[in-house]
C-alpha positions in Angstrom: 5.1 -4.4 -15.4 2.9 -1.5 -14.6 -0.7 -1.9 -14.3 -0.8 2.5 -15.7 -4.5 3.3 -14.8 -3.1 7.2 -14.9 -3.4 8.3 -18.9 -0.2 10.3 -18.9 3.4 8.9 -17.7 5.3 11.4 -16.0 7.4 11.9 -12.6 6.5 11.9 -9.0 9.3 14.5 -8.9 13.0 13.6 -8.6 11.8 10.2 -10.4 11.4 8.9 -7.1 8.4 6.8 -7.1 5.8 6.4 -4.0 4.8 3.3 -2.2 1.9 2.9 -0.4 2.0 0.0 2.8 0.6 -0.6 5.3 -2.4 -3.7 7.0 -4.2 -5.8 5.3 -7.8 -3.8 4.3 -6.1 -0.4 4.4 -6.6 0.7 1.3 -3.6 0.6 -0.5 -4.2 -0.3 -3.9 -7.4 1.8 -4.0 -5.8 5.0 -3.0 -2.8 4.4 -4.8 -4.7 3.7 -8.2 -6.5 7.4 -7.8 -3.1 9.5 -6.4 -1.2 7.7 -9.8 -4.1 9.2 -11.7 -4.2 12.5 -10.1 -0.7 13.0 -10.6 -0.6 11.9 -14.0 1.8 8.5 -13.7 2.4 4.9 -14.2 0.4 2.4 -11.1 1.4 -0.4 -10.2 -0.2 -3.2 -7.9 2.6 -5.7 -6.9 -0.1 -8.2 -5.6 -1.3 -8.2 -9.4 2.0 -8.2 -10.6 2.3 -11.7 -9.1 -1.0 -12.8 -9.9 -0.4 -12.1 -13.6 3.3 -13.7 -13.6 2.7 -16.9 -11.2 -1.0 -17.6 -10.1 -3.4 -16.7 -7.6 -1.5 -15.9 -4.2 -3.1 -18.0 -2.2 -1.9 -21.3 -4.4 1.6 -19.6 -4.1 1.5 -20.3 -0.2 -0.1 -23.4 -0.5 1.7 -25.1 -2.8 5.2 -23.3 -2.2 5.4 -21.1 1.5 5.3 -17.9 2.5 9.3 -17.3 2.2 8.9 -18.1 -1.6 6.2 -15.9 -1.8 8.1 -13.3 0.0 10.9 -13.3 -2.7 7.9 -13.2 -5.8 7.0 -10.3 -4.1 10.3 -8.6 -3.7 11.4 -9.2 -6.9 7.7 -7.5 -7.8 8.3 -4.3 -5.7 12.1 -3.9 -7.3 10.7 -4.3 -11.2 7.8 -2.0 -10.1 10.0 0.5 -8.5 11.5 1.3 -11.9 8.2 3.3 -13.2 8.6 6.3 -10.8 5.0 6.1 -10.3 2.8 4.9 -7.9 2.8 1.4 -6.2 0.8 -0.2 -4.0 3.1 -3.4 -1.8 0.7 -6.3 -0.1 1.0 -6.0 3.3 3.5 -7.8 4.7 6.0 -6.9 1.8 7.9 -5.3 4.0 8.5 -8.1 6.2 11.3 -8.8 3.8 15.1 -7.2 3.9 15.3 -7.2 0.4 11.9 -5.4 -0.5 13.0 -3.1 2.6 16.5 -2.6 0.7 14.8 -1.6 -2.4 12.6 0.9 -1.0 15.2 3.4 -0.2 14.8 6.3 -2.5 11.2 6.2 -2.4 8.4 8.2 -1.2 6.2 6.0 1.4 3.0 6.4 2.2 1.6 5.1 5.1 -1.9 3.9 5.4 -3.7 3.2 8.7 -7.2 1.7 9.5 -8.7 0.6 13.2 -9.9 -2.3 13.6 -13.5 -2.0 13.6 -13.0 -0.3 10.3 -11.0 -3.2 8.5 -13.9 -5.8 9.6 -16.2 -5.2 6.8 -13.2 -4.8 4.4 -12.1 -8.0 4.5 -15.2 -10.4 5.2 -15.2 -12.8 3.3 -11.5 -12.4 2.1 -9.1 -15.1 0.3 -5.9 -13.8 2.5 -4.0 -16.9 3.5 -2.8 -15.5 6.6 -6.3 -14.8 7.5 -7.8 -18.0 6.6 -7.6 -19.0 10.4 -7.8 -16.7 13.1 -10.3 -13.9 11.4 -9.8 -10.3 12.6 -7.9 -11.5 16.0 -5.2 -12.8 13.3 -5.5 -9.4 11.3 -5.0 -7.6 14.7 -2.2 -9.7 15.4 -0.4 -9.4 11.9 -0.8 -6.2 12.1 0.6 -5.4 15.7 3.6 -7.3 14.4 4.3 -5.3 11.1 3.3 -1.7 12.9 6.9 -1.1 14.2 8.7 -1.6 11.0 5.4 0.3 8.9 6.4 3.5 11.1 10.2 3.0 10.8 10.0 3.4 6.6 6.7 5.8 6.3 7.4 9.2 5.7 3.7 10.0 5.8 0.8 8.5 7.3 -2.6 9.0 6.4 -5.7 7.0 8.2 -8.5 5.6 6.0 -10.8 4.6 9.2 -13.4 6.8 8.6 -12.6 9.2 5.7 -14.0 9.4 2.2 -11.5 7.9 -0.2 -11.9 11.2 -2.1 -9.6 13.5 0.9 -7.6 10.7 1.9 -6.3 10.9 -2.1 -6.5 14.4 -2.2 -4.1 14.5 1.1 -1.8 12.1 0.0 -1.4 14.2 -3.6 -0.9 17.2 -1.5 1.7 15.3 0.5 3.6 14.5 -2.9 3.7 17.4 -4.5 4.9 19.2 -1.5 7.7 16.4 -1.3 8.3 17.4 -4.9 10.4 20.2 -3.3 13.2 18.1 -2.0 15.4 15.6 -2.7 14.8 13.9 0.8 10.8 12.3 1.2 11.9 12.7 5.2 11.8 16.2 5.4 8.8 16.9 4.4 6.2 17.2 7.1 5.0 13.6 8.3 1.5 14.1 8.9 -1.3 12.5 9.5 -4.1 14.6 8.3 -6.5 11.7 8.8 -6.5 11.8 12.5 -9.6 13.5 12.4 -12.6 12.0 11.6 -15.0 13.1 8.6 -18.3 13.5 8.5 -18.9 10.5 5.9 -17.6 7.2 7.1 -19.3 5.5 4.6 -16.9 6.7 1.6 -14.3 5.4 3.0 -12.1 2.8 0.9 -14.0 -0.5 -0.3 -13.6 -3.9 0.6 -11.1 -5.6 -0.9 -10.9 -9.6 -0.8 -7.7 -10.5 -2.9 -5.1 -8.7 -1.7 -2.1 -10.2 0.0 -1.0 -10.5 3.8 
């Protein structure tokens, strides 16, 4: 249930695959679409996984909750899992034990964005969780989630202000060095985005159907 935008299927290395979380508007399935074709293997977008297999998200949470949501999207993460490629989780994925379960193994990639960057990213956006509230719910949401983000990343990379271009070629470099051991923690945890670049306007584009 890969969506492969990468032409060749291959190995992150170990056949660990890499996830990418992190906030609403972060960039997740944008950056992880381009590192799975840099590095040659399978993406996969859980969010479209679900759309695909039972409807547009924000039916699912109308017409059946969040908590069944939550277990679509689990049971998403653990088929995707399987490619040892790249995937990209909705943003409050890891809300849930068993999608927090299933990513043991892998390679996570954290990805951060400020507030004031995030604004224009999700104007206008179908997010059910954002449908009241606006930006005060996405800081909210997103102050919630942080602790648990920090607790499974093993890298962290901010998209604030960066061209999409480094914060891919980063995150590659990140991999490949990971390639090198067995154990995604020890290879340096870094946060190369820290520092701003000189074109803010490259940064990853808005994205209006991804999932809370």
């Amino acid at each position: 249930m890969s969506d492969a935008d990468g032409s060749a299927v291959g190995s992150t290395g170990g056949g660990a695959p890499v996830v990418v979380i992190g906030p609403m508007g972060a960039g997740k399935s944008s950056v992880g679409k381009r590192v799975a074709k840099a590095l040659g293997v399978p993406f996969t977008d859980t969010d479209r996984v679900i759309v695909r297999e039972h409807g547009p998200i924000p039916g699912i949470f109308a017409e059946r909750g969040e908590a069944v949501f939550r277990q679509l999207e689990a049971e998403a993460v653990r088929s995707a899992l399987r490619t040892a490629g790249v995937v990209a989780v909705g943003g409050g994925a890891v809300t849930h034990p068993d999608t927090r379960a299933a990513l043991g193994g892998a390679r996570i990639v954290l990805l951060t964005v400020s507030p004031e960057a995030v604004a224009a990213r999700i104007a206008g956006s179908d997010r059910p969780l954002l449908a009241q509230g606006g930006m005060d719910a996405w800081q909210t949401i997103a102050d919630e989630r942080a602790a648990t983000y920090a607790e499974l990343a093993h890298a962290t990379f901010d998209t604030s202000r960066r061209p999409m271009s480094h914060v891919v070629r980063d995150v590659v470099a990140w991999v490949t060095a990971a390639q090198t051991t067995s154990d995604p923690g020890s290879a340096p945890d870094t946060d190369p985005g820290s520092a701003p670049d000189t074109d803010p306007g490259s940064a990853p584009g808005t994205t209006t159907g991804g999932t809370p």
